[in-house]
N, C-alpha and C positions, 0 to 999 in steps of 0.2 A: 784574210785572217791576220798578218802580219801586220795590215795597217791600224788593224783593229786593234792589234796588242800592242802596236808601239803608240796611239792615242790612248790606249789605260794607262801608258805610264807618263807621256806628256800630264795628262791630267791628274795624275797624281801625284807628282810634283808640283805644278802649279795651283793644285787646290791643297796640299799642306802649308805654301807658301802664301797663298789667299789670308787666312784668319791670322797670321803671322801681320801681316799690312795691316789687316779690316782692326784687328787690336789698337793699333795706334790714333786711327781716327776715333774709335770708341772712347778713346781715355783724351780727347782734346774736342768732342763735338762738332756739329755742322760750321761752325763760325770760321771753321780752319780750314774745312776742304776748298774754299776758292783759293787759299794758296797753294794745299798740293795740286789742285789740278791746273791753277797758273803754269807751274813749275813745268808740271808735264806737258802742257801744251805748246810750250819755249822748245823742251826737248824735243818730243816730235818734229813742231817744224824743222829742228838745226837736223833731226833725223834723215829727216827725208829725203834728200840727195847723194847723202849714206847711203841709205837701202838701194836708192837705185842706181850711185855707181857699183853698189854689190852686186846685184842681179843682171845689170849690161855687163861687166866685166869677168864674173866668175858660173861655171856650171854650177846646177845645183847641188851635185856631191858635195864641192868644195864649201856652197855657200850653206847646208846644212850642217855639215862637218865645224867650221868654224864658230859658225853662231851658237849652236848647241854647246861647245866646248868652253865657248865663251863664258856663256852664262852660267857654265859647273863651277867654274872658278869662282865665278862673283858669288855664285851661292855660298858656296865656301871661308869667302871672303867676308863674309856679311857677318858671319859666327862671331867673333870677338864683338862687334857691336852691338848684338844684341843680349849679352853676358852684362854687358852695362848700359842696360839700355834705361836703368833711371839715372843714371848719373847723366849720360848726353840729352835725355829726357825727349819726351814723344812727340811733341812740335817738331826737331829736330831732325830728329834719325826718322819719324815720319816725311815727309816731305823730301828726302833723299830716296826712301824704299817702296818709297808713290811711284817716285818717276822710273826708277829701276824695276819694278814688277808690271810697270803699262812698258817700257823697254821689253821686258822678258814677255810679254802678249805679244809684243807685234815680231817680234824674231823667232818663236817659239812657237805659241800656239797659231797664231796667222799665217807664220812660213807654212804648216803643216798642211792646212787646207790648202795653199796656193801651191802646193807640191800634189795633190792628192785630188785636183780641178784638173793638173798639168799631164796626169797619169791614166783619168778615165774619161772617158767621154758623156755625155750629157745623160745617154740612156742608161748606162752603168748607173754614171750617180743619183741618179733616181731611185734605184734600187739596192744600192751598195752605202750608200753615204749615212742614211738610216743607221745603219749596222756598224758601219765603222763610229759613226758617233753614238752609236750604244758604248763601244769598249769604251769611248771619252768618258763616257757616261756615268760606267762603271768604275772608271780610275778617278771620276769625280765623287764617286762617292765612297769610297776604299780609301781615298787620300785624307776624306775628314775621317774618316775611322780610325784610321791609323796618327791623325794629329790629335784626335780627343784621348786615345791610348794612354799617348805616349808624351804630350803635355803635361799630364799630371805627375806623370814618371821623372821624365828628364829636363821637363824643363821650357822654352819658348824658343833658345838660341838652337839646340843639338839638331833640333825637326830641320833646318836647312840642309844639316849633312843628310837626312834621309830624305831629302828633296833632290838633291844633289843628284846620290846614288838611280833615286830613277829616273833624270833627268838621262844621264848616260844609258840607263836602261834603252830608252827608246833610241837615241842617237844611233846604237849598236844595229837596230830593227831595222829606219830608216835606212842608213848605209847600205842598208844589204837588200830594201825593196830597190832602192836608187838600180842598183849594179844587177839587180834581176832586168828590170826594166831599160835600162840603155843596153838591153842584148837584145832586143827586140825589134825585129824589123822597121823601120821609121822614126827609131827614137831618137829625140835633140837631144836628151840629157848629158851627153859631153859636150854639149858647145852655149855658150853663154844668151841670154835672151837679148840681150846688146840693147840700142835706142840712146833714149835722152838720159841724165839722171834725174833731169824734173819731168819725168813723166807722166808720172802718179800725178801731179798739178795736172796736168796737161790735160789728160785720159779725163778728169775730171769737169772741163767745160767743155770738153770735143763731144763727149759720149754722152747721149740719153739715160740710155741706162745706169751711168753710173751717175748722173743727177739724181734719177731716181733713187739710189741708193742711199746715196750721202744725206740726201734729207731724211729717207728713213732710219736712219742710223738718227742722227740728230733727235726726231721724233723719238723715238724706241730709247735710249739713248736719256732725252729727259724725264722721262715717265720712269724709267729705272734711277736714275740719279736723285731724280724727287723721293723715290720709295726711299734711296739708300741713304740720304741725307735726314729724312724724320726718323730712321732707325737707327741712325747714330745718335741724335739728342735722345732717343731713348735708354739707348746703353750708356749716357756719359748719365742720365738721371738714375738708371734703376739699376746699374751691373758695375762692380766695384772690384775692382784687381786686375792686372794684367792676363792672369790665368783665367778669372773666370770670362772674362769679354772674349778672349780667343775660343773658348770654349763655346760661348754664344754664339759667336760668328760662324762656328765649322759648325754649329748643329744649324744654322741659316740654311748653311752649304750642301749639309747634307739630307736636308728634309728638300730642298731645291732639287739635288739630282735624281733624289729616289723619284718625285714626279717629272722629271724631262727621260728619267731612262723607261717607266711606265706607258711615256709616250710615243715614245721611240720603238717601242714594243706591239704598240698599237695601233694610234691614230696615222701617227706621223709616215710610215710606210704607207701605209693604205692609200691616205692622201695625196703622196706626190707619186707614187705611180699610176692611179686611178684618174686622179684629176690635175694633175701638175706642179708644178713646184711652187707659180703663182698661189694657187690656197692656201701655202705653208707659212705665206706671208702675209695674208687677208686672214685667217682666223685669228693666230695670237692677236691682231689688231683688235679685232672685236674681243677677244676675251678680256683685253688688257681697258675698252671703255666702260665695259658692265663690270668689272671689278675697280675703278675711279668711281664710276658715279654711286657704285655702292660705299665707298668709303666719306664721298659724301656725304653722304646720307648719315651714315652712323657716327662720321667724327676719328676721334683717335683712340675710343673705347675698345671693350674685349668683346669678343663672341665664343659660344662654347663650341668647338670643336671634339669629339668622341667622349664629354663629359668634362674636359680638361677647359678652363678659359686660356684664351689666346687673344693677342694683342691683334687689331683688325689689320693694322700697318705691317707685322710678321707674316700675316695672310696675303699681303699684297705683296711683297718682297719674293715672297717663295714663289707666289704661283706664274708673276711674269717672268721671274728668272727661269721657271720651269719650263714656259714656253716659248722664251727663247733661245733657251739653250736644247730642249727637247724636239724642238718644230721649226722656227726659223731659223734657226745656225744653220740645218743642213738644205732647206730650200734654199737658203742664199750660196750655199757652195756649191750646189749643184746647177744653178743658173751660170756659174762664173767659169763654166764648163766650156757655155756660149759665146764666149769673147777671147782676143787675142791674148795671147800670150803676155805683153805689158800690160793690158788691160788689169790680165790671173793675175800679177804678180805687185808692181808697182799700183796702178791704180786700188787695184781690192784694198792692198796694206795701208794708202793713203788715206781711204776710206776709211779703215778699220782702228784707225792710229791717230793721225792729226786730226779728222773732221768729228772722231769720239770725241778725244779730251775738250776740244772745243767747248760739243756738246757740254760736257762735263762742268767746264768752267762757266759757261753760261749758266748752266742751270742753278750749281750751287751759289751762282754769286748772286741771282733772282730770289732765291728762298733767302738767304737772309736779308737781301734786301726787304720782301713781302713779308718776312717775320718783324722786320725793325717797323713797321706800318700797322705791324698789330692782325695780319693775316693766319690763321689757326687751321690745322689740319684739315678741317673741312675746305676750305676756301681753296686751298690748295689743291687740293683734290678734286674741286672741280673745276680749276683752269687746267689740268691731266686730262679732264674728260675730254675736252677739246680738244687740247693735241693728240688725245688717241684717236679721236674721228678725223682728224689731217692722215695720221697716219693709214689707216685704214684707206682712204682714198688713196694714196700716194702706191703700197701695198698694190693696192688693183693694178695701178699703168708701172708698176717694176716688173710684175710677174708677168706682163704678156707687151716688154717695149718694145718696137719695131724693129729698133738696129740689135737684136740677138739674131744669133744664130739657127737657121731650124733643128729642131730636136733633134739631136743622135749623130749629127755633121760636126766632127773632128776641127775644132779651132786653129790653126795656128798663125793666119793671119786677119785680117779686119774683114768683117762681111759686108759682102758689097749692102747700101741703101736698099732697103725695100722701094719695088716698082709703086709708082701712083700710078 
């Protein structure tokens, strides 16, 4: 329950914070994200020796404690810049709050899973991680509630101080699962996970499994970047104002969580305690090619949805994000249950941080490339379909790799090779 409510307010923080960012690429188009996500990808790398002299050096209290504390500041800190945020202008102060808000994912929202992998074990998260990623779920959609509010009200700068405020919310919760949990017979949590600081590299060509992941990351990864990129040329075409684009983007947001916490409620349990965590990774796959190949097909036109026409590419944006923040977020954190403790912490983040933006940069710098060529939403759409059937394979041999650990066995150091 407590982990549950300190992820509503992680997530409601970071998803007031969301449409705040997703605004600025709206107002400068797809031509610009291969430089925010350059930018980002520069940082992660110089990141990641960072994180992992944090996590070999410091327990986790401390290193939740500070990153969180961290990042109140800089929310804070941000207020004055975006009070004038036409005069610095959105190229700008974009490109600086790119890299700062994929910063704020990997200390923040990824710290939380890899504290939350470190605290239950594999059968727990099977049937807990569902539910703790409901509360996410809920604070992701509370959080665009409260920025579509209060946007209109106060403005685009003030929503950081109430991003801020539940940012501390949860740090409070955290703190206090941390200091329940290190009372507990067998727990490390006062002493540091120690290792290399290039781990997370390391963990990445040692390990199977985390091959497996990083390419579906990549995979999962373009197929979302592709969506988010043709729906930025659609808002820098159709949607005009700072205010109203952030407002476009939180109701993105929020028609996104309302279907991943639907799932969470439903499917998403069902399936990974029934059948495992592997299908949690093999279905979004398949949903995410029948919804390519049908965009294919139709182009970048509208469909009627309950009477109301809808842009086909708004269809495709909500429903993958739905299912992977609804379905594969928590099968993936609950596999990482099964690997060592650098693995949870270093490897996941490296994963999650540097081999994204990559993703990220690769992708968007593809799409303009195959726009300057004269390639249109359809075309696009269905070289997606094919990376979705990669992924979909890929999917099958992560959910069931030989070097995890068997179900329900307590990780904390490397499991021996499977016998031949």
């Amino acid at each position: 329950m407590l982990s549950a409510l300190a992820f509503f307010f992680v997530m409601t923080s970071y998803y007031i914070v969301r449409p705040v960012g997703n605004q600025l690429s709206g107002a400068v188009g797809s031509q610009s994200l291969p430089l925010f996500y350059g930018a980002v990808f520069v940082v992660m790398l110089l990141l990641t020796p960072v994180f992992g002299l944090l996590v070999a050096r410091f327990p986790r209290r401390q290193l939740l404690g500070w990153s969180y504390s961290f990042f109140i500041l800089c929310l804070l800190a941000f207020v004055p810049a975006f009070v004038v945020q036409d005069r610095i202008g959105a190229r700008e102060l974009g490109v600086v709050f790119f890299v700062w808000v994929s910063v704020f994912n990997l200390f923040v929202v990824s710290l939380f899973w890899s504290f939350m992998a470190d605290i239950f074990s594999s059968l727990q998260a099977r049937k807990v991680f569902s539910l703790i990623a409901l509360g996410g779920m809920a604070g992701a959609i509370f959080g665009p509630l409260v920025t579509k509010f209060l946007v209109q009200w106060i403005g685009v700068a003030p929503l950081l101080m109430v991003s801020a405020v539940a940012l501390g919310l949860a740090l409070i919760l955290l703190l206090r699962i941390s200091a329940q949990h290190d009372r507990q017979p067998g727990s490390h949590g006062e002493e540091a996970v120690g290792g290399s600081l290039w781990a997370g590299v390391r963990e990445l060509w040692s390990r199977q499994f985390l091959r497996y992941m990083a390419l579906l990351m990549l995979f999962g990864d373009g197929i979302g970047t592709l969506a988010y990129a043709l729906v930025a040329d659609y808002a820098k075409a159709h949607i005009i104002g700072n205010v109203a684009r952030t407002a476009f983007y939180n109701d993105l947001d929020l028609y996104t969580n309302i279907l991943g916490a639907l799932l969470q409620l439903t499917l998403t349990p069902w399936l990974l305690i029934r059948r495992g965590a592997g299908w949690g990774l093999v279905l979004p796959s398949i949903v995410n090619l029948a919804l390519l190949a049908g965009v294919a097909w139709l182009g970048g036109g509208s469909i009627t949805v309950f009477g109301y026409g809808v842009s086909v590419l708004v269809v495709l944006i909500v429903t993958t994000r739905g299912f992977a923040y609804g379905m594969t977020k928590p099968a993936v954190d609950s596999l990482y249950t099964r690997v060592p403790l650098e693995t949870r912490y270093k490897g996941k983040n490296f994963v999650e941080t540097a081999v994204w933006r990559f993703g990220d940069l690769l992708v968007t710098s593809s799409v303009n490339g195959l726009h300057a060529f004269g390639l249109g939403v359809a075309g696009l759409a269905l070289l997606g379909t094919g990376v979705a059937a990669l992924a979909t394979a890929v999917a099958r041999r992560a959910g069931w790799s030989p070097d995890l650990a068997p179900d329900g066995q307590r990780v904390t150091e490397a499991p021996k090779p499977p016998q031949k």
